[in-house]
ROMAR-151238 format. One record per residue (C-alpha): x, y, z negated. Coordinates in pm, whole numbers, padded with zeros to 5 digits, always signed. Layout:
N
XYZ/...
This chain:
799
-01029-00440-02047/-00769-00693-01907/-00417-00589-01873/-00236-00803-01611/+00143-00767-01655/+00333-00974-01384/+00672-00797-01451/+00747-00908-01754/+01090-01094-01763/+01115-01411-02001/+01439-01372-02284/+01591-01517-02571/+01528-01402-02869/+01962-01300-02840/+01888-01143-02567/+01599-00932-02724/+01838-00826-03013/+02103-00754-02739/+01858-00491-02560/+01705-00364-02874/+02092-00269-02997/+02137-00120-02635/+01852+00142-02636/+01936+00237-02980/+01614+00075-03113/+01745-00087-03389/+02110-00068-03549/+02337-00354-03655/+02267-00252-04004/+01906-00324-03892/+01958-00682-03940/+02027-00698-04279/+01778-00510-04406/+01466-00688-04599/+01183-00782-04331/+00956-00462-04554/+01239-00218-04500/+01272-00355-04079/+00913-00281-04030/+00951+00058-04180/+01230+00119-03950/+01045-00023-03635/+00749+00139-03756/+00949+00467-03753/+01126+00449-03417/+00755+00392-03280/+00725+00753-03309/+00955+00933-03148/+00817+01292-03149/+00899+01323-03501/+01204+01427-03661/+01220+01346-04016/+01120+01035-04209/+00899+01175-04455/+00657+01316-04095/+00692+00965-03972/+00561+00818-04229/+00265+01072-04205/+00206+00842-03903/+00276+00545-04031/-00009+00568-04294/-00239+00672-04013/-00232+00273-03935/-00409-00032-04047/-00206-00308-04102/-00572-00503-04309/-00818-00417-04464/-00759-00204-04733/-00353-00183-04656/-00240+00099-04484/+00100+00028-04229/+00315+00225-04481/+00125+00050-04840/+00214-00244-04611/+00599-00165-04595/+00655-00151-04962/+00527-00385-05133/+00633-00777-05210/+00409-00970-05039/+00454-01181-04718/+00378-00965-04389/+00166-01186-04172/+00075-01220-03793/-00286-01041-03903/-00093-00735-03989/+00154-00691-03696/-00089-00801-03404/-00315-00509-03596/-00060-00281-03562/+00094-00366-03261/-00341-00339-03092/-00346+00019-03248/+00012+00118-03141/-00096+00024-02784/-00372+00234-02809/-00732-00011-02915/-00951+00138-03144/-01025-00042-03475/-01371-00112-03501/-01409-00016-03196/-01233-00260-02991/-01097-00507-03229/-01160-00603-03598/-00927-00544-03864/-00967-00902-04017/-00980-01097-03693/-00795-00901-03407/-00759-01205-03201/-01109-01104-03124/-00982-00857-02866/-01150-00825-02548/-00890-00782-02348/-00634-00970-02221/-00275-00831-02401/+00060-00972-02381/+00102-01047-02795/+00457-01209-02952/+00336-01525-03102/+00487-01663-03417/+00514-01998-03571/+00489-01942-03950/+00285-01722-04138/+00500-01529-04319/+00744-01344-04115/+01129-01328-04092/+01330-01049-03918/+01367-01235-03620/+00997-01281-03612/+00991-00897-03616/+01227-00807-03392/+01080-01036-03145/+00714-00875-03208/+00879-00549-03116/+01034-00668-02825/+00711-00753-02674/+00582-00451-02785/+00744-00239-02585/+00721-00420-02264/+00361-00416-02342/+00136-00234-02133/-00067+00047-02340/-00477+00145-02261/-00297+00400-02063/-00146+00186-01847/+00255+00185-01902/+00503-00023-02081/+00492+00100-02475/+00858+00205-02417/+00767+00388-02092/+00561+00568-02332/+00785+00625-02556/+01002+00769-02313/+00738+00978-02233/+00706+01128-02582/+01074+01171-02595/+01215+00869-02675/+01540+00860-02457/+01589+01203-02516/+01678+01232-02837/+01953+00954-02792/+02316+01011-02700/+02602+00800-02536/+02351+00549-02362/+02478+00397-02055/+02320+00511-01777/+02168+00306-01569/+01990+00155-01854/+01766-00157-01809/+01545-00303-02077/+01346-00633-01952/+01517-00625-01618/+01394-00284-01541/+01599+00073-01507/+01450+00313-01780/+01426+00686-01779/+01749+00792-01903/+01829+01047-01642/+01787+01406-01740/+01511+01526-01484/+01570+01871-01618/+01877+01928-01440/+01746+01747-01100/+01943+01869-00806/+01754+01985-00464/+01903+02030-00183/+01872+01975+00237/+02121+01854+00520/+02079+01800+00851/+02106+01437+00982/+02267+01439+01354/+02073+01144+01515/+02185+00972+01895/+01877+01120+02076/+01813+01416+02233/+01435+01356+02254/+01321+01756+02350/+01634+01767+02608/+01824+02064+02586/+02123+01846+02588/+02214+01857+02203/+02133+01543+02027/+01888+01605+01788/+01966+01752+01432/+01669+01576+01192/+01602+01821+00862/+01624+01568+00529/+01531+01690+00141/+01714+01540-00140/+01628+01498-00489/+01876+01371-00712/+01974+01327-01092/+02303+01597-01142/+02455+01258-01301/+02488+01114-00928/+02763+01338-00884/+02994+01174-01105/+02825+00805-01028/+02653+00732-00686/+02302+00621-00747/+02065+00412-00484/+01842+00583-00282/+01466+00578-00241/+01357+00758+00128/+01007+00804+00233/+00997+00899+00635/+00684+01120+00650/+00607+01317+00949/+00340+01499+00714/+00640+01633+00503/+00670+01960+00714/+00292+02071+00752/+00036+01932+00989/-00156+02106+01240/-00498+01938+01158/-00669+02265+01331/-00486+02138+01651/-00561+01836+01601/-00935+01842+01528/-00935+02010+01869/-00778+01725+02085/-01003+01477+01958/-01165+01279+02196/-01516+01220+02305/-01636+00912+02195/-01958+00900+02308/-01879+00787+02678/-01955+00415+02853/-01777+00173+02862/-01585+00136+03172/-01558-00155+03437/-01197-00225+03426/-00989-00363+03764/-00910-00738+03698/-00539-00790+03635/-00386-01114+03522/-00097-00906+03327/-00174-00561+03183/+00230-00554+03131/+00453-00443+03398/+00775-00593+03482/+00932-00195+03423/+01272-00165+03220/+01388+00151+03053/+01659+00327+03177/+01882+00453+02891/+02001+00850+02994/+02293+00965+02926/+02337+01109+02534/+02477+01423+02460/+02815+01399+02289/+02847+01487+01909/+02856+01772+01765/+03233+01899+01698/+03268+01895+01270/+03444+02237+01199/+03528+02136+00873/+03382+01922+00546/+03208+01984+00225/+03041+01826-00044/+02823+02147-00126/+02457+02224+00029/+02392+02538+00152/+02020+02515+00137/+01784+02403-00132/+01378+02368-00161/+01111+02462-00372/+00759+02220-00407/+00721+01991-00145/+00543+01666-00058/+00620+01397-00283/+00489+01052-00417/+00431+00984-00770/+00625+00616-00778/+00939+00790-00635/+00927+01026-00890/+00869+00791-01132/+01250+00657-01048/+01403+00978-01056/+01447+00947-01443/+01503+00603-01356/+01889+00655-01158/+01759+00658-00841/+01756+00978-00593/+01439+01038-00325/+01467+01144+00034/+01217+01260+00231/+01219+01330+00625/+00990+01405+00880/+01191+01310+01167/+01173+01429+01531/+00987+01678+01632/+00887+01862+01285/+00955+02178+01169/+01320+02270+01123/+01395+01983+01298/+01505+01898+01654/+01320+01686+01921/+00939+01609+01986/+00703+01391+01882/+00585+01033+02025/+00396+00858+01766/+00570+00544+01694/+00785+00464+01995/+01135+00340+01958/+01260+00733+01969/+01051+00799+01662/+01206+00452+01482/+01609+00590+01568/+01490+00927+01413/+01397+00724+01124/+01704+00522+01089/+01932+00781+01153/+01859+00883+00804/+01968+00578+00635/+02281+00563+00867/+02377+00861+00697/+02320+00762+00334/+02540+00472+00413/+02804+00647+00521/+02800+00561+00909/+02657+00902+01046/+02754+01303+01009/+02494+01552+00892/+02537+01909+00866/+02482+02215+00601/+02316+02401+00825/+02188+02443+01206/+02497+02605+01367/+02818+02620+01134/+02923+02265+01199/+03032+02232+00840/+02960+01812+00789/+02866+01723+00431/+02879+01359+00326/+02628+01164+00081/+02901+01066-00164/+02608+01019-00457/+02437+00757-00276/+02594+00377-00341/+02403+00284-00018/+02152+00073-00145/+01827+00216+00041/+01471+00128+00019/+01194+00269+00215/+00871+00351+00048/+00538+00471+00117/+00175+00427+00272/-00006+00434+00613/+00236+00636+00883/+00512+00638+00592/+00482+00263+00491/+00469+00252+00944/+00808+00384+00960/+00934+00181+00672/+00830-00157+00865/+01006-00011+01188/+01340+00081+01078/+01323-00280+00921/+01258-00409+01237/+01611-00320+01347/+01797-00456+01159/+02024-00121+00985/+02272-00159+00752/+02206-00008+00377/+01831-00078+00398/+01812-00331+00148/+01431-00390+00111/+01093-00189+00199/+00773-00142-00010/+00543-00115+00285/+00174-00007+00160/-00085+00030+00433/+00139-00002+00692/+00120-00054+01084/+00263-00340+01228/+00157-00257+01607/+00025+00071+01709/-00267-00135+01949/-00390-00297+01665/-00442+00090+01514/-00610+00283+01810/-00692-00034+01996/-00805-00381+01928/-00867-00675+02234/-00953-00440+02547/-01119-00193+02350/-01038+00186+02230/-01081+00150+01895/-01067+00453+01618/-00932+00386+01259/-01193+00366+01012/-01348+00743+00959/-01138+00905+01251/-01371+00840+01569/-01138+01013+01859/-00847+01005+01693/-00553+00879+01918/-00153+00907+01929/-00186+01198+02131/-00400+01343+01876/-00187+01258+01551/+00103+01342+01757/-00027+01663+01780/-00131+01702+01407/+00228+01597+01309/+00413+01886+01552/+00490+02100+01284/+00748+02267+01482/+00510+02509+01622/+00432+02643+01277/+00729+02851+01369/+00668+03111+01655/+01005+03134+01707/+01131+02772+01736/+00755+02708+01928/+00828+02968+02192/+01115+02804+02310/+01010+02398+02305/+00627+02494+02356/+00655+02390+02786/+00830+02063+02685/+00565+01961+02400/+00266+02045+02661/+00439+01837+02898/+00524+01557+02633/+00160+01560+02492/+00036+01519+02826/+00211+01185+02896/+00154+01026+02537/-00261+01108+02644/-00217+00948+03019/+00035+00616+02883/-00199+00575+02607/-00470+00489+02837/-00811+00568+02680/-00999+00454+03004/-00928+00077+02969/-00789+00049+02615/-00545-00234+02747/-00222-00346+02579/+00001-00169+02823/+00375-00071+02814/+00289+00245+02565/+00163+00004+02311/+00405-00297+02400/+00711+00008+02246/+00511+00055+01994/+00479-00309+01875/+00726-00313+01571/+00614-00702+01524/+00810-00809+01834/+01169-00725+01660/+01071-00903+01332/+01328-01148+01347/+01572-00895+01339/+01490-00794+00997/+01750-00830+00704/+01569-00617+00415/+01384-00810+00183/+00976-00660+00177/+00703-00601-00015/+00399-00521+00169/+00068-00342+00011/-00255-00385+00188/-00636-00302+00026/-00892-00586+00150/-01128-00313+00266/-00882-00093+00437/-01010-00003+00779/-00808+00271+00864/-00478+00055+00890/-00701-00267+00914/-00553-00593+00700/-00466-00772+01031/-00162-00485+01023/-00046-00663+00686/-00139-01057+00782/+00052-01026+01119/+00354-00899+00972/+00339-01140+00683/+00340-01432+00914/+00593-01277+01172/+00862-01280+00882/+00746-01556+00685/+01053-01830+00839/+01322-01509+00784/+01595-01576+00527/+01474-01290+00299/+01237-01230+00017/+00890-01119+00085/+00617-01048-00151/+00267-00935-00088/-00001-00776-00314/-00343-00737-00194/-00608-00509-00354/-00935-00441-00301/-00903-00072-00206/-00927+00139+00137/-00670+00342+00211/-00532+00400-00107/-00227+00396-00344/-00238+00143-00646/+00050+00274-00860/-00151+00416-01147/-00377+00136-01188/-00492+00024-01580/-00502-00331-01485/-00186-00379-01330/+00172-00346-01400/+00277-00229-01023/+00535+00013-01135/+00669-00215-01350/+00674-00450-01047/+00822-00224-00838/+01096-00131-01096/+01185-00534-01141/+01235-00543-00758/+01414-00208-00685/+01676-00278-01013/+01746-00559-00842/+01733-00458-00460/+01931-00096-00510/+02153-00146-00856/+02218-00572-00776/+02079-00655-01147/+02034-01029-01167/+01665-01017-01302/+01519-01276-01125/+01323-01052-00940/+01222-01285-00668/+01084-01556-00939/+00928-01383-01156/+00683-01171-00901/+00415-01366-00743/+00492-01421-00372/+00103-01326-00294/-00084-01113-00575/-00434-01063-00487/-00703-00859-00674/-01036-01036-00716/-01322-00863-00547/-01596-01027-00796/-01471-00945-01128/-01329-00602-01237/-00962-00577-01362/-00851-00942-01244/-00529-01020-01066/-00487-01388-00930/-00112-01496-00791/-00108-01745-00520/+00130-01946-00259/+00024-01764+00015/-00218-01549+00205/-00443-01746+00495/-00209-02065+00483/-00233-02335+00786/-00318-02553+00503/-00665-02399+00368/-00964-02576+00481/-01200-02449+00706/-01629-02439+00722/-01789-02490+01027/-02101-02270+01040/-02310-02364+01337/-02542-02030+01489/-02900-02095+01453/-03232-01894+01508/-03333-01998+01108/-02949-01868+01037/-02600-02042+00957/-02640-02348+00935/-02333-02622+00838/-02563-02911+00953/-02821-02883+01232/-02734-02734+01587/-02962-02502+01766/-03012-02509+02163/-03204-02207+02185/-03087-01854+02322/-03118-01553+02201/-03020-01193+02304/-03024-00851+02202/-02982-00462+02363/-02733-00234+02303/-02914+00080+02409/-03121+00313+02130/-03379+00576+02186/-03247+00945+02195/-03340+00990+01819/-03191+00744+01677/-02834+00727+01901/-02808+01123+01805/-02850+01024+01410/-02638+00709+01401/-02315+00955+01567/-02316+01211+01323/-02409+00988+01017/-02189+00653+01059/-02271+00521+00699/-02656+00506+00779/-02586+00329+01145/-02333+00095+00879/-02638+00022+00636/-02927+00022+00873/-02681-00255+01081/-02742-00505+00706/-03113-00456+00690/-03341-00711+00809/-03563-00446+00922/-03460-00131+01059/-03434+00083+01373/-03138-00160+01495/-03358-00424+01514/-03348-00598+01807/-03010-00449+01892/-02848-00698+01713/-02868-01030+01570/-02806-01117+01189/-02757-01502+01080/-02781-01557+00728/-02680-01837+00491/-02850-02037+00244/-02744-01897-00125/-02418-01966-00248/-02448-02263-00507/-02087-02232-00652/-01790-01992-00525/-01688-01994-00150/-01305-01841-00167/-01282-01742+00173/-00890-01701+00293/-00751-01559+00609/-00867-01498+00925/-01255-01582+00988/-01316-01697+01393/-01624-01646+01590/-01662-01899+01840/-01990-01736+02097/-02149-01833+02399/-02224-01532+02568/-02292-01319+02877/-02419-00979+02994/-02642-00845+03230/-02411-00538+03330/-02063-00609+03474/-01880-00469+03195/-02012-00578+02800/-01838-00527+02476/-01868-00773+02147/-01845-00672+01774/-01933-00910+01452/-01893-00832+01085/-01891-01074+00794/-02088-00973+00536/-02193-01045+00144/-02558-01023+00109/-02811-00983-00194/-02880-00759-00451/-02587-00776-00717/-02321-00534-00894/-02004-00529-00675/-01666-00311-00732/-01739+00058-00637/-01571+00119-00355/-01328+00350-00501/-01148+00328-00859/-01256+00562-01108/-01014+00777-01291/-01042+00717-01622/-00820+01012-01748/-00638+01298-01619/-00273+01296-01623/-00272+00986-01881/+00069+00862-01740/+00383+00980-01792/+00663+00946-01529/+00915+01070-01769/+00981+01288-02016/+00819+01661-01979/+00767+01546-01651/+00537+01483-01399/+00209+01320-01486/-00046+01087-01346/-00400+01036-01373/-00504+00677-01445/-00721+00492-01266/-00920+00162-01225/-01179-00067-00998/-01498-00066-01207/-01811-00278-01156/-02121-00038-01019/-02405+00020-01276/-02632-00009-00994/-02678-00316-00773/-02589-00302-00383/-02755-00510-00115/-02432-00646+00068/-02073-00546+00106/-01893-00581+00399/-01618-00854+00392/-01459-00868+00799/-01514-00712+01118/-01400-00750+01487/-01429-00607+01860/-01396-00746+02156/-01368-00614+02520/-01558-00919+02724/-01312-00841+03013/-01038-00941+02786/-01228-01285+02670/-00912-01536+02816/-00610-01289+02677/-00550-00961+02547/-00324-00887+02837/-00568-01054+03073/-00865-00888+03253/-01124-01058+03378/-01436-00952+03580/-01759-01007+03460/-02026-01127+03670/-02392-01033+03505/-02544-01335+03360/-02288-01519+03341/-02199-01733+03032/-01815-01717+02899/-01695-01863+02589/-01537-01604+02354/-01285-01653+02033/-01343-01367+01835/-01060-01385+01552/-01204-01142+01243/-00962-00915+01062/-00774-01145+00783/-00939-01133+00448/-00959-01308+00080/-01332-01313-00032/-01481-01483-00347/-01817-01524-00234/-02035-01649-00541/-02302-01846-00696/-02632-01667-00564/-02467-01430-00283/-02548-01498+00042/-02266-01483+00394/-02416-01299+00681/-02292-01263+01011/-02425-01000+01220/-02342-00990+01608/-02358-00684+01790/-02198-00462+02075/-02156-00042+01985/-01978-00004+01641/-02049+00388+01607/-01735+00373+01319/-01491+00252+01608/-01590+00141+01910/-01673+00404+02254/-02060+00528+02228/-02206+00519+02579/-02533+00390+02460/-02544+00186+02768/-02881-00064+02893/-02689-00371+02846/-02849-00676+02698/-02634-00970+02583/-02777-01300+02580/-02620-01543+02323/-02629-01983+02387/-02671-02085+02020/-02576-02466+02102/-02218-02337+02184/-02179-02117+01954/-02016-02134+01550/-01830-01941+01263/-01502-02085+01123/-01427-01984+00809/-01113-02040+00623/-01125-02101+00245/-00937-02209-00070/
């Protein structure tokens, strides 16, 4: 077991006195009591479900301080207490098992990697103490929180009176808000659009959740846009997914797939006349989407919005899928907690209602469309949005649903399109009522988002140029944190590694964490501290504590894709700087030395049989691609390398330099980067390890706990990169070119950004190919592709 802990803020041993007097741990009497009588009282505060002495020392007995001396034996008698007998009590405290994962008379012998106090004498003072428990409870348990997060979990807090409230211990806000007494309640947000044009600007529904004590202090604000908040139509949605097994189309040569066409702004509906003002809700709500981290900070001093925006039920307007309408929705929100724009109590009475609990600090949270959103409002630049924690976000729409000339579908959603998750994210026909009088517009709306969207050519037109939230980066004044997984192919990486660079000369703070999941959330991870991350930013973001947030977090944290449960911090993700491997194609494979002049080719269309199987079973088209020899054979080409000899770190964006032409007048390229041999890798998702093991607060809600574990069994490969490539896009993704058959172009094929520790005995393989049945159009078309070896090579970036 390693526990990574990257939060963890250094202090003084005055300072750990300081914040041990402030949560009550200890009393100034404390420290004058004999280092035996300390430990009892340390000892005793370590168990904060009890509530008399003589039960806690029931507990304390229960412990091991060495062999033969019992914790409580330990506290009252004369003899020196030693570093052997806190680190063993400090190992069982967090949770290790004596003889099972340690050994009473050596626990240095731990297999895990623990943050332990050191100490410079044998025999210990009080200040030796009091700095042991100090690290102690910013210690992460086998459960996979702070020891005082546990604590808190078992009541800790709760039992205290008169602490201030926000409360920070190590730089972080702790749960000292009474989640008991949380208030719930919903406004509606007036935004400037009137996106479903019935000449009202549109009123956008918003839930709050908020401690009861934000209505004597204002508290920061954590909002999550989700358009899933309100319901989703996935019936509806199933239905208007597209047919994917159609041929690829010729495509009219253009030398600018862009048009010259500017917007015209219409004119906006005035506002709404405010009848009169209150600071009361009329409406409240019962369960309700939500996100485990943001309720983690409810305890914490820290209220959560949530709002589905435009076009969802009980709110106003239509849906667009990530057009500029969608990002003033989104903003409009924030606006309001900062004081700048009215909401309402209700549809119709008028009656404006002000968020005089928020201190208008915002931060956006949240994954895939949610963490989306959160990288668009950014993008423009709003007041009160003080940083975003962006996890699987989209950066540009094309590089979702489309990627270099090619319709491309997210990873497991072949068909999908915007039209389609605009569709699935209409919630306001789930009421017949509200449907029956917008239901004309939305068919008309839907209608245009499927023609703009283009499925025909898959080019980077004007629907995909709005959508392009990259091209306003340098108008962003939030500090970010982004959250990608290495093998996320829904929202690919290259979503994560473009917006990384776009910001990366911007006068704000930026940090990036990289883990080895799909499309996944990390926050209840064993092996890493990310809510304890995420706390150390937001305290400092949202409630301006001076915690040296932005030193003490890596700028790049990446998980390591060899080894289970380790974390490595670096400078940067795919720096200019790295090296890079030339890796020349070659009939006998890749080959860093000798050239090749011959040619080779391969066919893109299968027999009947095997088409039919590969479109309803995607994985065994995905490992049938890998195999030396299978049905795919001869309809594409693999290039292996010799056996690693030491560890190949391979960083950022792998380029595939090919040689290449078609006999057909239209031809499509695709090329993965793979890990070959037989050899235990990371399952491909974590493994909970137990149910509801973490504790967001006290009696509150819990999480299971989770972690990346090495497979018992051994896998042949694992893919590491993949890319497509439209050959009438080979010049410039807004550039068509014809395609004359047998013709040789040169094509730069840039692979989706990775980190990759290839080593000792693994082998890289790079297989070229044309249909991808997980992404790519299926026409199953006679096209052969003939491939010039001699100009032809893999670049691959590495450490």
């Amino acid at each position: 077991m390693k526990i990574n802990q990257f939060a963890i803020a250094p202090t003084t041993l005055a300072d750990e006195k300081k914040e041990l007097l402030q949560i009550q741990f200890i009393r100034q009497a404390d420290l004058q009591l004999t280092p035996h009588r300390l430990l009892r009282r340390l000892l005793q505060q370590s168990f904060p479900e009890v509530t008399s002495h003589e039960a806690a020392d029931t507990k304390i007995a229960n412990l091991l301080a060495a062999d033969q001396l019992d914790a409580l034996s330990l506290t009252q008698i004369s003899g020196d207490i030693k570093p052997l007998h806190i680190y063993n009590l400090i190992l069982q405290l967090l949770g290790f098992e004596a003889g099972r994962d340690f050994q009473i008379d050596s626990p240095a012998t731990l297999n895990s990697k623990v943050n332990l106090p050191e100490f410079e004498h044998d025999s210990l003072t009080n200040d030796d103490l009091l700095h042991a428990w100090y690290q102690l409870l910013i210690t992460h348990t086998t459960t996979g929180q702070t020891f005082l997060d546990q604590l808190a979990g078992r009541g800790y807090f709760h039992r205290l009176d008169d602490l201030p409230k926000p409360l920070f211990f190590n730089g972080k806000a702790q749960p000292v808000f009474d989640t008991t007494k949380l208030i719930h309640e919903v406004v509606y947000v007036e935004s400037s659009q009137d996106t479903d044009h019935d000449n009202l600007r549109d009123l956008l529904k918003v839930e709050i959740t908020r401690p009861s004590e934000s209505n004597q202090q204002p508290v920061p604000v954590l909002y999550t846009a989700s358009p899933y908040n309100q319901g989703t139509n996935d019936a509806d949605g199933d239905a208007l997914t597209h047919n994917v097994n159609v041929p690829l189309k010729e495509k009219p040569a253009t030398p600018n797939t862009l048009s010259d066409n500017q917007s015209v702004p219409t004119k906006l509906p005035e506002p709404r006349v405010i009848n009169t003002h209150t600071n009361q809700a009329d409406e409240s709500f019962g369960n309700t989407f939500d996100y485990s981290l943001n309720d983690y900070f409810l305890a914490r001093g820290f209220a959560v919005v949530y709002a589905a925006g435009i076009g969802t039920k009980e709110s106003d307007g239509l849906r667009t899928t990530g057009d500029p309408e969608e990002t003033t929705s989104t903003i409009a929100v924030i606006e309001w907690l900062n004081g700048k724009r009215t909401a309402f109590t209700n549809r119709t009475s008028n009656v404006a209602i002000a968020a005089t609990w928020s201190n208008r600090h915002v931060a956006m949270t949240g994954r895939s469309y949610l963490g989306t959103l959160a990288t668009a409002a950014a993008t423009t630049g709003v007041d009160g949005l003080k940083t975003i924690i962006c996890e699987a976000g989209i950066s540009s729409w094309y590089d979702y649903y489309r990627e270099n000339g090619l319709v491309i579908a997210p990873g497991g959603f072949p068909g999908e399109d915007a039209d389609v998750l605009a569709e699935e994210t209409f919630s306001r026909q789930q009421q017949a009522g509200d449907y029956s009088r917008i239901k004309e517009k939305w068919q008309q709306q839907l209608a245009a988002i499927t023609t703009e969207q283009d499925r025909d050519t898959g080019n980077y037109n004007d629907f995909w140029d709005a959508r392009n939230y990259r091209k306003n980066a340098k108008k962003i004044k939030a500090d970010v944190m982004i959250v990608h997984g290495l093998n996320d192919w829904n929202v690919k990486p290259r979503n994560a590694e473009k917006l990384w660079r776009a910001i990366s000369d911007l006068p704000i703070r930026r940090k990036l964490i990289l883990h080895q999941g799909p499309h996944i959330y990390i926050n209840n991870f064993r092996s890493l501290d990310y809510t304890d991350m995420v706390n150390l930013w937001l305290s400092h973001e949202l409630y301006d504590l001076d915690n040296h947030a932005e030193k003490i977090l890596p700028d790049v944290l990446i998980q390591d894709n060899a080894s289970a449960e380790s974390w490595q911090a670096y400078p940067d993700w795919g720096a200019t700087t790295n090296h890079t491997a030339h890796y020349h194609l070659t009939t006998d494979g890749l080959s860093t030395g000798t050239t090749d002049q011959a040619t080779i080719q391969f066919n893109d269309q299968l027999d009947d049989e095997h088409f039919q199987q590969y479109a309803k079973n995607n994985a065994q088209w995905q490992r049938d691609l890998v195999k030396k020899s299978s049905p795919l054979k001869g309809h594409r080409q693999i290039f292996q390398a010799p056996a690693q000899t030491d560890d190949l770190v391979i960083d950022g964006c792998p380029v595939l330099h090919l040689s290449v032409s078609s006999d057909q007048s239209v031809g499509l390229i695709s090329a993965e980067l793979v890990d070959l041999g037989n050899f235990k890798r990371l399952n491909p998702l974590p493994t909970v390890l137990a149910r509801q093991a973490m504790a967001v607060g006290d009696h509150f809600r819990k999480e299971d706990l989770r972690e990346y574990e090495l497979s018992k069994k051994e896998t042949p490969y694992q893919l590491i990169s993949k890319a497509h490539m439209n050959l009438q896009n080979r010049t410039a993704l807004t550039q068509v070119d014809t395609i004359t058959s047998g013709e040789v172009y040169p094509v730069t094929l840039e692979l989706q950004p990775t980190h990759y520790r290839l080593t000792a005995g693994h082998q890289l393989g790079l297989i070229v190919y044309a249909t991808d049945f997980g992404m790519t159009v299926r026409g199953n078309q006679n096209i052969t592709y003939t491939i010039s070896l001699a100009n032809s090579w893999l670049e691959l970036p590495h450490l």
